[in-house]
Jmol script that loads the backbone (N, CA, C; Angstrom):
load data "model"
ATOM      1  N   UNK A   1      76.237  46.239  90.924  1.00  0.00           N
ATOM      2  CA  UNK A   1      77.399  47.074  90.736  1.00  0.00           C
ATOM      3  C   UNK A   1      78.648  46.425  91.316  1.00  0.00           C
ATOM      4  N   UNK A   2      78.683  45.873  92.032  1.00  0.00           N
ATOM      5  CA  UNK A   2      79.764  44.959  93.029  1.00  0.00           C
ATOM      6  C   UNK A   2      80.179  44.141  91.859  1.00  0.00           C
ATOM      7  N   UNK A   3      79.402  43.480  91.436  1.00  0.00           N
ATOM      8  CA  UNK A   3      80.150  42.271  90.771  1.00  0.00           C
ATOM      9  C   UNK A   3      80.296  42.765  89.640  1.00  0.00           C
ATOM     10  N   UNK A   4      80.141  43.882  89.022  1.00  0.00           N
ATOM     11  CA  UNK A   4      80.631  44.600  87.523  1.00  0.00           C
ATOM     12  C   UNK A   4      82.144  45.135  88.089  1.00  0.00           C
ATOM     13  N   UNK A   5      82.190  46.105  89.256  1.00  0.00           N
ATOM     14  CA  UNK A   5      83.553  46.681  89.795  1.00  0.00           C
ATOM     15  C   UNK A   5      84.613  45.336  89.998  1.00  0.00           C
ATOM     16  N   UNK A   6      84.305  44.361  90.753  1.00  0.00           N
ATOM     17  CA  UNK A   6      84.963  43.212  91.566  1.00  0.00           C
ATOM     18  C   UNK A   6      85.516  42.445  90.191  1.00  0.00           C
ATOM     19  N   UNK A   7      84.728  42.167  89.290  1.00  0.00           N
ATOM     20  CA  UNK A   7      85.028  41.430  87.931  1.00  0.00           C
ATOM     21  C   UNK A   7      86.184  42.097  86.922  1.00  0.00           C
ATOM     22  N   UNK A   8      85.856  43.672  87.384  1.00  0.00           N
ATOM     23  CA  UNK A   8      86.507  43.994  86.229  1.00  0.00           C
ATOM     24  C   UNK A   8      88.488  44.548  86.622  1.00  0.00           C
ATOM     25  N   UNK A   9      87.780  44.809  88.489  1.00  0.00           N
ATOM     26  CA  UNK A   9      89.228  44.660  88.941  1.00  0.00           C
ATOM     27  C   UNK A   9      89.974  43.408  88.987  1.00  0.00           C
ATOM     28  N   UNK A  10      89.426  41.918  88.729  1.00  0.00           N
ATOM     29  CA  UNK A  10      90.274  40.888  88.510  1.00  0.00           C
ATOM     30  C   UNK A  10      90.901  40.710  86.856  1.00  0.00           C
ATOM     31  N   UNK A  11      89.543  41.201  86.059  1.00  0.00           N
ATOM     32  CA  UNK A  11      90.635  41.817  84.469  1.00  0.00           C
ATOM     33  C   UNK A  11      91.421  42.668  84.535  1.00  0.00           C
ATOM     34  N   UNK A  12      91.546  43.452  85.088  1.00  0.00           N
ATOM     35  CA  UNK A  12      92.680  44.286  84.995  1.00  0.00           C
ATOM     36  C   UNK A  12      93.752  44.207  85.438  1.00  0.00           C
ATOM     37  N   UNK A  13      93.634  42.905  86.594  1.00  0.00           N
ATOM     38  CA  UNK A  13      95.155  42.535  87.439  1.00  0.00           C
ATOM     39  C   UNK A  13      95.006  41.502  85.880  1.00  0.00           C
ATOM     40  N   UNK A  14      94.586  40.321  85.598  1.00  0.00           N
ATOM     41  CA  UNK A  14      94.879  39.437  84.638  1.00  0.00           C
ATOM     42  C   UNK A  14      95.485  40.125  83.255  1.00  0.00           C
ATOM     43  N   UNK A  15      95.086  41.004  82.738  1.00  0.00           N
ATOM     44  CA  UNK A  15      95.675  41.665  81.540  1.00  0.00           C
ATOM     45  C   UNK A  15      97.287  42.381  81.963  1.00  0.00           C
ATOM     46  N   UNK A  16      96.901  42.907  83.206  1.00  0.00           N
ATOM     47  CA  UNK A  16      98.455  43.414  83.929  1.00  0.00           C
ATOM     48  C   UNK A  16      99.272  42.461  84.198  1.00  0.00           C
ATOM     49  N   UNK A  17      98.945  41.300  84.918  1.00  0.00           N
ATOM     50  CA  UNK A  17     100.357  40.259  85.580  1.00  0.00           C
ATOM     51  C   UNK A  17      99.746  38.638  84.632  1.00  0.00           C
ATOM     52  N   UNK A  18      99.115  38.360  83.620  1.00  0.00           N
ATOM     53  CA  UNK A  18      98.750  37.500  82.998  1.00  0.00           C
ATOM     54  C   UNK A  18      98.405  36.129  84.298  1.00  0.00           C
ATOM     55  N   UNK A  19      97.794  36.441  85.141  1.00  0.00           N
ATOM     56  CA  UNK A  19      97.634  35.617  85.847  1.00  0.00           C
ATOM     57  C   UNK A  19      96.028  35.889  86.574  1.00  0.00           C
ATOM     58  N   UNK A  20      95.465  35.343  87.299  1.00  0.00           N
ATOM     59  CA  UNK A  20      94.255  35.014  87.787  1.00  0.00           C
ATOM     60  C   UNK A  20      94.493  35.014  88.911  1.00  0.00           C
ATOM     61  N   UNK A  21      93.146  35.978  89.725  1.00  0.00           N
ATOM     62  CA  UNK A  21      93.207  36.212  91.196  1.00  0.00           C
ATOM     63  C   UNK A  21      91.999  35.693  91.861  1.00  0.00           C
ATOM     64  N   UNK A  22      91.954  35.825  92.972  1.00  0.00           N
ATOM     65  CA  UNK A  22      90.374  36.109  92.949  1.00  0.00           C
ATOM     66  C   UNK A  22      89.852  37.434  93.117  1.00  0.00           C
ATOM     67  N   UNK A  23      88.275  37.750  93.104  1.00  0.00           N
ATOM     68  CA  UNK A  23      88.345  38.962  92.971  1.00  0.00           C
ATOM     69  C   UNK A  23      88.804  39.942  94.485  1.00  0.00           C
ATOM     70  N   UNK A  24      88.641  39.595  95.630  1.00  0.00           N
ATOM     71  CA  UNK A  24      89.029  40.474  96.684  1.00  0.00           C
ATOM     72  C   UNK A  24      90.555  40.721  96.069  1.00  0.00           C
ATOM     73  N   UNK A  25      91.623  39.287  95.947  1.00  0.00           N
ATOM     74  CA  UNK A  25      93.167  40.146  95.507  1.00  0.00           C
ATOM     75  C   UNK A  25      93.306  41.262  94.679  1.00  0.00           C
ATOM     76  N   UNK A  26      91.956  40.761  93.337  1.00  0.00           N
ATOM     77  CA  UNK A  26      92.344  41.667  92.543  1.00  0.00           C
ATOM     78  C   UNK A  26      92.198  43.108  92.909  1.00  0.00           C
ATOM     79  N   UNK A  27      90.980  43.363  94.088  1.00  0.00           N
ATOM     80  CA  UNK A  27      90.095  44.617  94.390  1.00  0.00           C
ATOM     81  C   UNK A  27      91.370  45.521  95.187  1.00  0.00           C
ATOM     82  N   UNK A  28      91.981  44.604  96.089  1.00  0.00           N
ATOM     83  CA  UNK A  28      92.728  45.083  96.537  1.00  0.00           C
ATOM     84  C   UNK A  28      94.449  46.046  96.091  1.00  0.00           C
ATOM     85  N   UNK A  29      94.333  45.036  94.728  1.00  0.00           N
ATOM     86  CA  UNK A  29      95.578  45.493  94.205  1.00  0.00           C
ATOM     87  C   UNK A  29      95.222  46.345  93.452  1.00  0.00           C
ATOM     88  N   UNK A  30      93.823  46.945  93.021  1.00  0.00           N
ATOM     89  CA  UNK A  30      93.010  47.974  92.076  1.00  0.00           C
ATOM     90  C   UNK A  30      93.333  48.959  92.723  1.00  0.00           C
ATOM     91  N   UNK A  31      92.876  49.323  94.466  1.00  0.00           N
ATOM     92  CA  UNK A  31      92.389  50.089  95.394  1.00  0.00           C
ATOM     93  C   UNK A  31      94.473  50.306  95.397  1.00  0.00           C
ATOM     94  N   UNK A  32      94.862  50.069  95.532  1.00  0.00           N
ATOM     95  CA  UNK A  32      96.647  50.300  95.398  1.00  0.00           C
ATOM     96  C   UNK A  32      97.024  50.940  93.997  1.00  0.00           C
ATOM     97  N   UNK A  33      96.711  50.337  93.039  1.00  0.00           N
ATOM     98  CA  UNK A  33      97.383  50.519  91.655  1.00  0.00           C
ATOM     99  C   UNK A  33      96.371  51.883  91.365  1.00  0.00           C
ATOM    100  N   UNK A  34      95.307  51.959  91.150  1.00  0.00           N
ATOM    101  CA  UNK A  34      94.464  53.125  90.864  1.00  0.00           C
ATOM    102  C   UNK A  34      93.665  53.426  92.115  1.00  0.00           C
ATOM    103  N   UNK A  35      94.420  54.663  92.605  1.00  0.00           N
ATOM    104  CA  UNK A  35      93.763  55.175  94.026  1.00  0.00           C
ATOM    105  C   UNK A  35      92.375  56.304  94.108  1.00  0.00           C
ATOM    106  N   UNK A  36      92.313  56.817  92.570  1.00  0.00           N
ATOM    107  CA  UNK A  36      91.408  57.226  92.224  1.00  0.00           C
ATOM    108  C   UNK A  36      90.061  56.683  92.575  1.00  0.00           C
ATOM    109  N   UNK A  37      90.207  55.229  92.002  1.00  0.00           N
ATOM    110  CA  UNK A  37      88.956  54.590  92.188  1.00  0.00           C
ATOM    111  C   UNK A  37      89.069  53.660  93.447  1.00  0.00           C
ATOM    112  N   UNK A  38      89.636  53.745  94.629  1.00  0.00           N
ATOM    113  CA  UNK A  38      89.676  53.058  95.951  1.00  0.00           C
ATOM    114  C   UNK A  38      88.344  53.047  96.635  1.00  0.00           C
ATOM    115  N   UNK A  39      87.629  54.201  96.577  1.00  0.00           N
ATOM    116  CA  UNK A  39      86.777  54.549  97.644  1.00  0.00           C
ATOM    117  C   UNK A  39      85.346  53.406  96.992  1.00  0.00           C
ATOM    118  N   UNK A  40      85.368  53.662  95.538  1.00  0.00           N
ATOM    119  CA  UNK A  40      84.157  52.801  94.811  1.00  0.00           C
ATOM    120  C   UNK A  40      85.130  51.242  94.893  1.00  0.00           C
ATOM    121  N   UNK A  41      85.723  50.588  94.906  1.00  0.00           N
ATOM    122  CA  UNK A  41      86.127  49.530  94.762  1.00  0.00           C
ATOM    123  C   UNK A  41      85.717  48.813  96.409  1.00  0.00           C
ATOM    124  N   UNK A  42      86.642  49.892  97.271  1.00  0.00           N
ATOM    125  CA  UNK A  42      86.092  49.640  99.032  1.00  0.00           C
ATOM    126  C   UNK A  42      84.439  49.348  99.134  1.00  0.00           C
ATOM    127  N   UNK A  43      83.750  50.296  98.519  1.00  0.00           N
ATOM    128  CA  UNK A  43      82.432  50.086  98.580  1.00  0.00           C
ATOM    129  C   UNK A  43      82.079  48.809  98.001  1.00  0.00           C
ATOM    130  N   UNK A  44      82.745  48.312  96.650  1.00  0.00           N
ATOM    131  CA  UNK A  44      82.099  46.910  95.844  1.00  0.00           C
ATOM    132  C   UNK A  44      82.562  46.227  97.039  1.00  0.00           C
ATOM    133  N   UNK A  45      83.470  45.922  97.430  1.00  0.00           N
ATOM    134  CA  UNK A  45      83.723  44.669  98.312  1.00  0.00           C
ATOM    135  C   UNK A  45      83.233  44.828  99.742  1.00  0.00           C
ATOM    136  N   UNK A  46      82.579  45.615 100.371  1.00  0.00           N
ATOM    137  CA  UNK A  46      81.834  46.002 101.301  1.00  0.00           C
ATOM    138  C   UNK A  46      80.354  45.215 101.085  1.00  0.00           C
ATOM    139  N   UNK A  47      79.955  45.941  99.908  1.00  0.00           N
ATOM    140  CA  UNK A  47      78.633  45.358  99.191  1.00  0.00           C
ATOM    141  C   UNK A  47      78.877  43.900  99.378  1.00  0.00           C
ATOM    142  N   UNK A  48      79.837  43.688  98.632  1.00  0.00           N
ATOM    143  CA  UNK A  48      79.804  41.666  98.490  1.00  0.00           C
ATOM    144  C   UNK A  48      79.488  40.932  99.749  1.00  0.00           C
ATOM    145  N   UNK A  49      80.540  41.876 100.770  1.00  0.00           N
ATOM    146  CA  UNK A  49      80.541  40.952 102.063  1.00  0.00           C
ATOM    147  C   UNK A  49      79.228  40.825 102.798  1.00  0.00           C
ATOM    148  N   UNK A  50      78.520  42.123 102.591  1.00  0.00           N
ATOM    149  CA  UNK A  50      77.272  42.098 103.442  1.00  0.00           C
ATOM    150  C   UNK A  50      76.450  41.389 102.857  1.00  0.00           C
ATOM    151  N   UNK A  51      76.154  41.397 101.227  1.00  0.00           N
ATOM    152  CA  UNK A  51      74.915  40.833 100.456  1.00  0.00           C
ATOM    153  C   UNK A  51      74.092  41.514 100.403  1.00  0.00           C
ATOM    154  N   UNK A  52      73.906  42.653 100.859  1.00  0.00           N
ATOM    155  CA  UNK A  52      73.328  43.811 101.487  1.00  0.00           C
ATOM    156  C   UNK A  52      72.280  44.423 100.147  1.00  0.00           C
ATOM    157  N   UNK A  53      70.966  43.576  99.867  1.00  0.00           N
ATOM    158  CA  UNK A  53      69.960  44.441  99.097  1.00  0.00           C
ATOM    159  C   UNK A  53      69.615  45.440  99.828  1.00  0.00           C
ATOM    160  N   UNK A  54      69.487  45.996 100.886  1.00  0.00           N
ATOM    161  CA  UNK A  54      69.028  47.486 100.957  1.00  0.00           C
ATOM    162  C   UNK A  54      70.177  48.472 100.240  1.00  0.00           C
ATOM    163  N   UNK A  55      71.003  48.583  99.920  1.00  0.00           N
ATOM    164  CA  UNK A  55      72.120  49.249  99.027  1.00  0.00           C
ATOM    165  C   UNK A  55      71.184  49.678  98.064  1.00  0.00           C
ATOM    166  N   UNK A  56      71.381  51.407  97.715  1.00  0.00           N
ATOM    167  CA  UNK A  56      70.449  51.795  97.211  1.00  0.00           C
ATOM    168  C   UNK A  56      71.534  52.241  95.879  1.00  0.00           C
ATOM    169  N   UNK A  57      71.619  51.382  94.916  1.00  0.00           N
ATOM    170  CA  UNK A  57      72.456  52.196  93.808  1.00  0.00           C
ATOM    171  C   UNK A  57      72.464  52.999  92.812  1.00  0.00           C
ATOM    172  N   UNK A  58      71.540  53.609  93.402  1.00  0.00           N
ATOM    173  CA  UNK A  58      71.221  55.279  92.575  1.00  0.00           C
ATOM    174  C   UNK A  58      72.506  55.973  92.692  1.00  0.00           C
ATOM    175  N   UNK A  59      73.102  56.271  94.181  1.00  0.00           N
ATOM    176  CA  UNK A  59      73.785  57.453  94.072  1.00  0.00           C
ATOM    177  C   UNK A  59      75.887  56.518  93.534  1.00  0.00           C
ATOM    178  N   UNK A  60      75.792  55.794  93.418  1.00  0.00           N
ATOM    179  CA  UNK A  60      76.958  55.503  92.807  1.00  0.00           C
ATOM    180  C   UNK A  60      77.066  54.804  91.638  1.00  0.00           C
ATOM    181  N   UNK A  61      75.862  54.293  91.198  1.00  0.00           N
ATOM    182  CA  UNK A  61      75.821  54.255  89.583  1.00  0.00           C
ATOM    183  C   UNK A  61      76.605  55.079  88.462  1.00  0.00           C
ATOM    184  N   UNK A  62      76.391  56.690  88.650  1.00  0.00           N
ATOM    185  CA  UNK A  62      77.636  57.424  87.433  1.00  0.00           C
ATOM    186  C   UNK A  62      79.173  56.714  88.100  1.00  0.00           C
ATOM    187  N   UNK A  63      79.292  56.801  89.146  1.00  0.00           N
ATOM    188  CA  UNK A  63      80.990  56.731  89.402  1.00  0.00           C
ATOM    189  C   UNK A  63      81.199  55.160  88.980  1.00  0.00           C
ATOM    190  N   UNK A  64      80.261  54.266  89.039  1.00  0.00           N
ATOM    191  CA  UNK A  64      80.144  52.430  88.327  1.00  0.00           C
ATOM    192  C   UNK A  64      80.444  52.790  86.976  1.00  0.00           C
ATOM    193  N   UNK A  65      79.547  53.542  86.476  1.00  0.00           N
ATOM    194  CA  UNK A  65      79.801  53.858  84.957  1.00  0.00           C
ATOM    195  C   UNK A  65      80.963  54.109  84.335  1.00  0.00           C
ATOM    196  N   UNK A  66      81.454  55.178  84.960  1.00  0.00           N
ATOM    197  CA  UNK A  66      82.806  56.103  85.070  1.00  0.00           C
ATOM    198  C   UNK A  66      83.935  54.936  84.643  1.00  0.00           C
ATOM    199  N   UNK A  67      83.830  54.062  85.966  1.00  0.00           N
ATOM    200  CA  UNK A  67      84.418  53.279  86.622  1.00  0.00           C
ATOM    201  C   UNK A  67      84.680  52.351  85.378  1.00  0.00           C
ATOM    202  N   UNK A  68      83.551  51.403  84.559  1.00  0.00           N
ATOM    203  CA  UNK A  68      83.401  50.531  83.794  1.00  0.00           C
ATOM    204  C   UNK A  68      84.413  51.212  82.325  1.00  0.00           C
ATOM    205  N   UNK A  69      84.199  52.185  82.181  1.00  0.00           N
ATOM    206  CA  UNK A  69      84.727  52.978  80.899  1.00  0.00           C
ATOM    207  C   UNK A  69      85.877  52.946  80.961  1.00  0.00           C
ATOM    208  N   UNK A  70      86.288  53.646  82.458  1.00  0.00           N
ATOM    209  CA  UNK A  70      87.865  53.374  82.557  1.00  0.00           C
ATOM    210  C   UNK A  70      88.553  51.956  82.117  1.00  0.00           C
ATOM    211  N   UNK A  71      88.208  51.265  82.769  1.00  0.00           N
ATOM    212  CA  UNK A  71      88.790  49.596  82.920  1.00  0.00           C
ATOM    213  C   UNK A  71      88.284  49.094  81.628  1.00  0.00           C
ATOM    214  N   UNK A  72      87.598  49.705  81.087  1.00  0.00           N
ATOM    215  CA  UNK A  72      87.434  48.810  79.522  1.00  0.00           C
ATOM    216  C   UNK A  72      88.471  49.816  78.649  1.00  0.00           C
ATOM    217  N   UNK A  73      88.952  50.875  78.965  1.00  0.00           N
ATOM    218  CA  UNK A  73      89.765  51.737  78.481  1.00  0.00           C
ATOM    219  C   UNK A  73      91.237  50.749  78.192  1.00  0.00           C
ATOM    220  N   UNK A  74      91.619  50.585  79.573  1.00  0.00           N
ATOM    221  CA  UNK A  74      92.685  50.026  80.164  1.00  0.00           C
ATOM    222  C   UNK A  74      93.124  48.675  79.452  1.00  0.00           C
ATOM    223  N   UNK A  75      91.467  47.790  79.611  1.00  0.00           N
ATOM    224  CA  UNK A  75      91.758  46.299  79.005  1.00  0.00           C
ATOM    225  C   UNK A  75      91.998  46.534  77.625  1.00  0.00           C
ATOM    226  N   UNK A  76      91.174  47.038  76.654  1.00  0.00           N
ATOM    227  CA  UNK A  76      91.590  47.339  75.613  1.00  0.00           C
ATOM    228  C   UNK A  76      91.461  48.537  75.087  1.00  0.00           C
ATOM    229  N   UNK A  77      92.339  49.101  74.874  1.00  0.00           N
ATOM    230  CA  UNK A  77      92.775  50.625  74.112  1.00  0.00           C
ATOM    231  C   UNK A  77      92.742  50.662  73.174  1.00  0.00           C
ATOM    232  N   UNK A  78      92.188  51.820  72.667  1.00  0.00           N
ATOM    233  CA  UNK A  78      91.862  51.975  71.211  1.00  0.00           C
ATOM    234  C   UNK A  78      92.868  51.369  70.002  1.00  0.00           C
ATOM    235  N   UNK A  79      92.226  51.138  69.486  1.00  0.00           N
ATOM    236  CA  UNK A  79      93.352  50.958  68.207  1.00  0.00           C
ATOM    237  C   UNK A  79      92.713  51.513  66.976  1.00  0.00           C
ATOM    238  N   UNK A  80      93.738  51.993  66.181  1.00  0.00           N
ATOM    239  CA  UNK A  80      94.001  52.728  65.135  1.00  0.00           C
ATOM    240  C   UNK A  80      92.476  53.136  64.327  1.00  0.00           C
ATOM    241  N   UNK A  81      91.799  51.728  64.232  1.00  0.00           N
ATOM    242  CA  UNK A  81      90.478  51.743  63.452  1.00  0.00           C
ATOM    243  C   UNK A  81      89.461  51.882  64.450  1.00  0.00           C
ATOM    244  N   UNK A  82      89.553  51.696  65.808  1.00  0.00           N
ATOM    245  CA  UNK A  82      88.478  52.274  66.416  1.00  0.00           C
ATOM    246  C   UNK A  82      88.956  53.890  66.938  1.00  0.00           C
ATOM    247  N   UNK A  83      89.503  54.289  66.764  1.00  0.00           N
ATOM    248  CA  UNK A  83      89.899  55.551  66.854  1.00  0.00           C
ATOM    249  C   UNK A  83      88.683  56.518  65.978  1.00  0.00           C
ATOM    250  N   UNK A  84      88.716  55.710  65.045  1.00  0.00           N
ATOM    251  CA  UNK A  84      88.103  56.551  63.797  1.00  0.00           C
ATOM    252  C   UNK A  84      86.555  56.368  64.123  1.00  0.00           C
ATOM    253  N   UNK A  85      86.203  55.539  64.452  1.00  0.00           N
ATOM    254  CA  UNK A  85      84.885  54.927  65.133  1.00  0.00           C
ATOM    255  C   UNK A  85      83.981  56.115  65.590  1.00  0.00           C
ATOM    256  N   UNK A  86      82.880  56.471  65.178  1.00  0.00           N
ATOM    257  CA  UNK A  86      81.793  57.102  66.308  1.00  0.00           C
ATOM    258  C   UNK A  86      82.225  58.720  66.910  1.00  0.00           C
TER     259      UNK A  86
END
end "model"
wireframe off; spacefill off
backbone 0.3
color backbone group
């Protein structure tokens, strides 16, 4: 889950400022720009630092999910013909 959140907060600074971060800048400027999702982003980069397999990711998996939908929302937004889609 770390490296799905951490990855997708460095696409979202890159699609926003057309430039390349690494992922802590990007996490950080996520946890600022969308405060909604701070608390799960704090947690991905928590995760990273420790390496920490006992992390049990049952209970934050929906908010990863959540999380992933949003930021694929963001990177690319519907357009006209996927609108109609599904």
């Amino acid at each position: 889950q770390a490296y799905a959140i951490l990855t997708l907060c460095r696409a979202l600074y890159t699609c926003r400022h057309g430039a390349q971060v690494s992922k802590r800048q990007a996490a950080l400027w996520a946890i600022e720009t969308y405060p909604q999702w701070a608390s799960l982003i704090t947690q991905a980069l928590a995760w990273r630092i420790a390496l920490d397999d006992a992390v049990d990711p049952a209970p934050t998996m929906p908010q990863t999910t959540d999380f992933v939908q949003f930021a694929v929302a963001q990177i690319a937004p519907a357009s006209p013909t996927r609108q109609g889609a599904g």
